[in-house]
Structure formats: C-alpha cells, structure tokens
C-alpha positions as CSV (number, residue, x, y, z in Angstrom):
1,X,14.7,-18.0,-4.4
2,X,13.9,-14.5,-5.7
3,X,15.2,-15.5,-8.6
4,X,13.3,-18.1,-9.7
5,X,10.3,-15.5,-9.3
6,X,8.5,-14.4,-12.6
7,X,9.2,-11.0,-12.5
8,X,6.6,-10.3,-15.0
9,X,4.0,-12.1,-13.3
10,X,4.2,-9.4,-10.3
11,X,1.6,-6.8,-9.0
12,X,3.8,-4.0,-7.1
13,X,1.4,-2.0,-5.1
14,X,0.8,0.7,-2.6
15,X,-2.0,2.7,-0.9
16,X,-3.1,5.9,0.4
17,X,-5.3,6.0,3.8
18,X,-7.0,9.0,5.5
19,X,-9.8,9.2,8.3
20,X,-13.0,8.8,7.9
21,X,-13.7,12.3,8.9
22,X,-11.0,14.5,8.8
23,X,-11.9,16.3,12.5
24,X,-12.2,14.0,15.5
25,X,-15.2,16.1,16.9
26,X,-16.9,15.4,13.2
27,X,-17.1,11.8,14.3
28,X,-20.4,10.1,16.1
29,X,-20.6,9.3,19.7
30,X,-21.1,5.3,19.0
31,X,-17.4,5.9,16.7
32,X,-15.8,7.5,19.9
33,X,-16.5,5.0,22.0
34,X,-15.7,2.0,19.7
35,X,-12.8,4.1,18.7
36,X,-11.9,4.7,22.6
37,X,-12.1,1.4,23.3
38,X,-9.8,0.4,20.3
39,X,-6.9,2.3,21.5
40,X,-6.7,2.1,25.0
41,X,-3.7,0.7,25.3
42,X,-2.0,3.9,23.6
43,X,-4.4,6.4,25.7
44,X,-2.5,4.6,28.5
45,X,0.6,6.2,27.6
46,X,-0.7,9.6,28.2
47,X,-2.4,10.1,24.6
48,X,-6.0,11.7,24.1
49,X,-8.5,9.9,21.9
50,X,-8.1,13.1,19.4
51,X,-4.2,12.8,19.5
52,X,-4.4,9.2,18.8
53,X,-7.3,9.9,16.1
54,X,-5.5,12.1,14.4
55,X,-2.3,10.4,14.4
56,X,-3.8,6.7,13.5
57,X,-7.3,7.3,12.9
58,X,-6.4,6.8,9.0
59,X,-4.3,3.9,9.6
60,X,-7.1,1.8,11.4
61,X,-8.8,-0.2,8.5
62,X,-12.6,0.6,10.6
63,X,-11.8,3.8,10.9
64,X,-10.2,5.2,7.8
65,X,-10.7,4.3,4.3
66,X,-8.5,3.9,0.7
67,X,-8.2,7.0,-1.3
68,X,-5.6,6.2,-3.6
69,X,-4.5,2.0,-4.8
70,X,-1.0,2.5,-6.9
71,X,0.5,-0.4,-8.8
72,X,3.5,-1.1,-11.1
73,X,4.6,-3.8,-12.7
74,X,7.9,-4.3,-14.9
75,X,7.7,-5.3,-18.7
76,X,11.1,-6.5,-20.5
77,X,10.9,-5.1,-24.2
78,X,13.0,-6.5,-27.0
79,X,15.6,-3.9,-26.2
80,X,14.3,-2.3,-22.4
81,X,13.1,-3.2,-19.3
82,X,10.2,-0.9,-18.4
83,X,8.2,0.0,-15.3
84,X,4.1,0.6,-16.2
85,X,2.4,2.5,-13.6
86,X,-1.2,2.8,-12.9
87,X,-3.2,4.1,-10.3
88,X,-6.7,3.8,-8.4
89,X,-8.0,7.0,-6.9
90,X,-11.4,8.5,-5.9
91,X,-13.3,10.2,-3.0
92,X,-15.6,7.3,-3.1
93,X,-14.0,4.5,-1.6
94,X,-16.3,1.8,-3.2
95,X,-15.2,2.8,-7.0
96,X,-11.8,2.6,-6.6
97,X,-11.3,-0.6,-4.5
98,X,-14.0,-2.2,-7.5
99,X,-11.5,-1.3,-10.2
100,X,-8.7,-2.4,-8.2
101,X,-10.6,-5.4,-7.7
102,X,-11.4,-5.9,-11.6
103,X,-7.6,-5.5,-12.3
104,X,-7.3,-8.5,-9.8
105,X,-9.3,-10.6,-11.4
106,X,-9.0,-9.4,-15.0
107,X,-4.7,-9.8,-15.1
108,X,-3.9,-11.6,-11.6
109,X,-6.3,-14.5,-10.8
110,X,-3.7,-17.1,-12.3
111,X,-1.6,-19.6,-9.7
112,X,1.8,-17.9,-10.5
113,X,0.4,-14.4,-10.0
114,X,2.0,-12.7,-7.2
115,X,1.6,-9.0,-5.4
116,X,4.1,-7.3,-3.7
117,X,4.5,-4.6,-1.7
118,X,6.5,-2.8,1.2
119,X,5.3,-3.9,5.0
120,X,2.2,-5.0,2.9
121,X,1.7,-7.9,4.6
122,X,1.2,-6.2,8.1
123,X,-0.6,-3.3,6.3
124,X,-2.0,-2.8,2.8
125,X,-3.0,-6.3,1.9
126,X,-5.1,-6.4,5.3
127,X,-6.5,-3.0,5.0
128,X,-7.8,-3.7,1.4
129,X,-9.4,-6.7,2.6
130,X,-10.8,-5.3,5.3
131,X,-12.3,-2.1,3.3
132,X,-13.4,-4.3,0.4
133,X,-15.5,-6.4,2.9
134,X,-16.9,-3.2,4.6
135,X,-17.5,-1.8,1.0
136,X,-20.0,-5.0,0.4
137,X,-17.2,-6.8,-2.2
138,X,-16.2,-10.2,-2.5
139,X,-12.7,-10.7,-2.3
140,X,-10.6,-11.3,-5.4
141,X,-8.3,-14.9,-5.0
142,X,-5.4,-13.4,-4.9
143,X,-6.5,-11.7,-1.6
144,X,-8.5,-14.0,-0.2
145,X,-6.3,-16.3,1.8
146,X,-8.8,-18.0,4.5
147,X,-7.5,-21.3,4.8
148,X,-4.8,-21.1,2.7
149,X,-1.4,-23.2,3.5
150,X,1.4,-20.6,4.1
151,X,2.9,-21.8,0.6
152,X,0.0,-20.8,-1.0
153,X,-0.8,-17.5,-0.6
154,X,1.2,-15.5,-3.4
155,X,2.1,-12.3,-1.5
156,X,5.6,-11.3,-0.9
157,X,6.9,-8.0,1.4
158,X,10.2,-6.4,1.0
159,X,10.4,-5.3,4.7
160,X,10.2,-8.8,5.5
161,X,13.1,-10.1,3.3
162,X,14.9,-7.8,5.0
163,X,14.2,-9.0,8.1
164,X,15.9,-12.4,6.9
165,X,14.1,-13.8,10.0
166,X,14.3,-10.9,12.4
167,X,11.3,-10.2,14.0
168,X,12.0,-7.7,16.0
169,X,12.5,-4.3,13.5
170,X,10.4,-1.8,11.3
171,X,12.7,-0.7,8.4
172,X,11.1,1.9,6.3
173,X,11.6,1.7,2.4
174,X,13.1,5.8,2.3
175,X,16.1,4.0,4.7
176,X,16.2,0.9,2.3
177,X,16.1,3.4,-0.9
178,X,19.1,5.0,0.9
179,X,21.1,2.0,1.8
180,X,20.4,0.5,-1.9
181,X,21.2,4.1,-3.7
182,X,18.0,4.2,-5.1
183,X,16.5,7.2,-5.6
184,X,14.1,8.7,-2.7
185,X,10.7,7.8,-3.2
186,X,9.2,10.8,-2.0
187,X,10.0,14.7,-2.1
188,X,7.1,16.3,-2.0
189,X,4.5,14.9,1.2
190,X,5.2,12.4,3.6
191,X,2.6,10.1,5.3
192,X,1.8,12.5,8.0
193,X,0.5,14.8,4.9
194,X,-1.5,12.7,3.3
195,X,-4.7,13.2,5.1
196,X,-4.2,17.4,5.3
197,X,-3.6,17.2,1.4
198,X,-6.9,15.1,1.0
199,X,-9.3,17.5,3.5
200,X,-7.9,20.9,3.2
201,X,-6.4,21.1,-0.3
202,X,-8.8,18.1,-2.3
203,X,-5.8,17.4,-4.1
204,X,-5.5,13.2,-4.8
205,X,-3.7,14.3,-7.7
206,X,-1.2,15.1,-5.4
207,X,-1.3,11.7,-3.3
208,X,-1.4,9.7,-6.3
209,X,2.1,10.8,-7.4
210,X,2.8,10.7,-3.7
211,X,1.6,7.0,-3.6
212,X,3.0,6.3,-7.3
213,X,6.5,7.3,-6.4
214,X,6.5,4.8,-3.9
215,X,5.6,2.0,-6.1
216,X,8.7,2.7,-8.1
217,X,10.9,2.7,-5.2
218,X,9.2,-0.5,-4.3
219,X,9.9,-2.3,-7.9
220,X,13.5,-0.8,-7.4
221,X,14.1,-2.6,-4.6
222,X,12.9,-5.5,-5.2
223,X,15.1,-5.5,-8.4
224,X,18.2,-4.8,-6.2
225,X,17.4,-7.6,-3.2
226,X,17.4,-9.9,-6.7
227,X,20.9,-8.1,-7.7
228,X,19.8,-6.6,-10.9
229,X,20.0,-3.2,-11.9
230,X,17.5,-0.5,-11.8
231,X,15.3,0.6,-14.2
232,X,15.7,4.0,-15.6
233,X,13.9,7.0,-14.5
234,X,13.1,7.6,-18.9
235,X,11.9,3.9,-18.6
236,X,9.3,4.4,-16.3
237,X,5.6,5.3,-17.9
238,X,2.3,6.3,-16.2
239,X,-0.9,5.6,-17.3
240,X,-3.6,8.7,-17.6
C-alpha cells in the first residue's frame, strides 16, 4: 500500500504550540472557568487548574495557539533523493497559519496530494483546523474533511501505521527513530521546552529547528516503514 504512494506528492509536517499566555494568573476569569471546566476530569486526579495549565494549556487548540508550521517534502534528482525543508513561524498566529494556508492551496489542492505527519491525525491536523477557524480563515481542501468518506480524506499518520490496528498505545517518533536507527530528531529542546524558549528567551529561531528536525525524522520514517533507505543528512536543504 505505501508503496503505491506518490512520494513526491507528500506534505510532511509538524507544529509548534504554546499557551495563550505564558502565566496562568495572566489569563481572564471567563478563560479560567471555561478552562476549569475543560479539565475536570484531570483536576480529579489531584491536579490544580495552574498545573494542568501549564502542563496542557498549549496543547488545547482554545487555549494555545501555533507558533511555528514545519514541512518537508522529498525530491528525487537525476542523481539524489533530497529532503526540502521549509518552515512557518511568527508571534502572530494569523500570518503564519495564512501562508501555511497559501502553500496548501498553491502546491497541495490536487486529488493525489497527501500530508503526513506523526500522531497528526489525533493532533496537528485538528489543531490547525481548529486555529485556522478561530483565526477567521477558511479552510484549505486538503484540511477540510466535513463529510468526507474515510477513503477520501488524504492524510496519513506514522503512529498509526504502527499501530497496524492496535488501538490501545502512544508510540512517540524519538522511540520509533530509535527502533529504525534513524537519527534522533531532537537534541537540543524537547516539548516541555517549547513554551519557556518562546516566553522567556523569544527565540522561534530556536523552535523552528526544534520543530524542523522533527519533520526530517518524520520523512525518515516514513521512508523506512516503505523499506527504502534514508536520505542523507548532506541531502537535506532548508529554506531561508
């Protein structure tokens, strides 16, 4: 099946998420209560609403926002198969999920385009939508599935071809990256950083190689699950 997938028809992508605020006594009163009411089921396991806040507060589509869209996609040459990296960051949310969105319909709006990503399906593809929707912007096709037949919607996630129909696990992509022998995807920040990098140090530079690493570990992967080899680390180019 994977095989039969037009490699160079493929979106690989990633984001980066932080909270709205960085401080959960900087958020509103009507916030804390929505955001209260959201996660009571973990404050019923002993959590405050600031613990839970500042654990998940970015990963909550109405309570955090995009700072950083990565995406990759693979390019066979005459004598080379590349990887060509390029990435959407900004403090303001709306510019960057715009030229995300431009990309989308600019290079992906065609019925064999496809976007991939890891756990994407549970995560990033949702939580674009979501903030594009917030942001006042009309989804791109490729995005907006809304009574689409499962065999029409053109996303495919790695975690989930792992699962090979097991529901029941999380497997990150640094264990998969271990198992496959690809090289980790990130040395520098982890997830938990992301949000401390972006408030204390205003350094998206940072997070987008952060967030760009993982998008090359994601193209990796994918490239073993179809049992082909990796691409080199000199093949791999990144836009300005």
């Amino acid at each position: 099946m994977l095989e039969r997938v037009q490699l160079e028809k493929m979106l690989f992508l990633d984001i980066e998420t932080v909270p709205q605020t960085y401080l959960y006594n900087e958020v509103d009163e009507k916030t804390k209560e929505l955001f209260e009411a959201k996660t009571r089921w973990q404050q019923r396991d002993g959590a405050t609403p600031e613990e839970i806040y500042n654990d998940r507060g970015g990963i909550l589509a109405e309570f955090g926002k995009i700072v950083c869209i990565s995406v990759g996609f693979v390019n066979n040459t005459s004598t080379s198969r590349q990887i060509r990296m390029k990435s959407f960051y900004h403090d303001d949310e709306e510019t960057l999920l715009r030229q995300f969105k431009r990309l989308l319909d600019d290079h992906y709006n065609t019925p064999n385009s496809i976007l991939c990503g890891h756990n994407a399906k549970e995560f990033d593809f949702p939580y674009i939508c979501r903030r594009m929707l917030i942001n006042g912007i009309k989804l791109p096709n490729i995005l907006n599935i809304a009574g689409k037949k499962p065999w029409e919607i053109a996303h495919i996630d790695t975690m989930e071809l792992w699962k090979f129909g097991d529901f029941k696990a999380y497997t990150s992509l640094p264990l998969l990256c271990h198992v496959f022998n690809i090289p980790t995807p990130k040395d520098d920040i982890s997830g938990a950083d992301v949000a401390r990098v972006y408030y204390e140090e205003n350094d998206l530079e940072r997070i987008k190689v952060y967030c760009e690493k993982d998008v090359v570990a994601l193209i990796q992967l994918f490239l073993r699950m179809r049992g082909e080899v990796l691409v080199p680390e000199g093949e791999v180019y990144y836009s300005a």
